[in-house]
Steps between C-alpha positions, in 0.01 A plus 500: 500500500433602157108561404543176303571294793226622705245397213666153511461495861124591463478256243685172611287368741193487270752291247579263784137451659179592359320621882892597697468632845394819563896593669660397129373735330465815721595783358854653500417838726336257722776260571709598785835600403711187587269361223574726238855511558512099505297500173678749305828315601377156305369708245797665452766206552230327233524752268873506504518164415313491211691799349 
């Protein structure tokens, strides 16, 4: 996942809700690594699309 996608990622859940769980918006380094691997495969099949 591109540095991009990880500020999305940081970002998004502040967009959707104005107080979001304390689990959406962990940190990247802190997620466990089925996580990370899950969310840079949306980000990535996202991106692709809108390419």
């Amino acid at each position: 996942m591109t540095d991009q996608g990880r500020n999305v990622r940081a970002r998004l859940p502040f967009m959707i809700r104005s107080n979001p769980k304390s689990g959406y918006v962990a940190d990247w380094d802190d997620l466990p690594e089925w996580q990370r691997e899950t969310d840079a495969d949306i980000f990535d099949a996202i991106e692709a699309r809108s390419t």
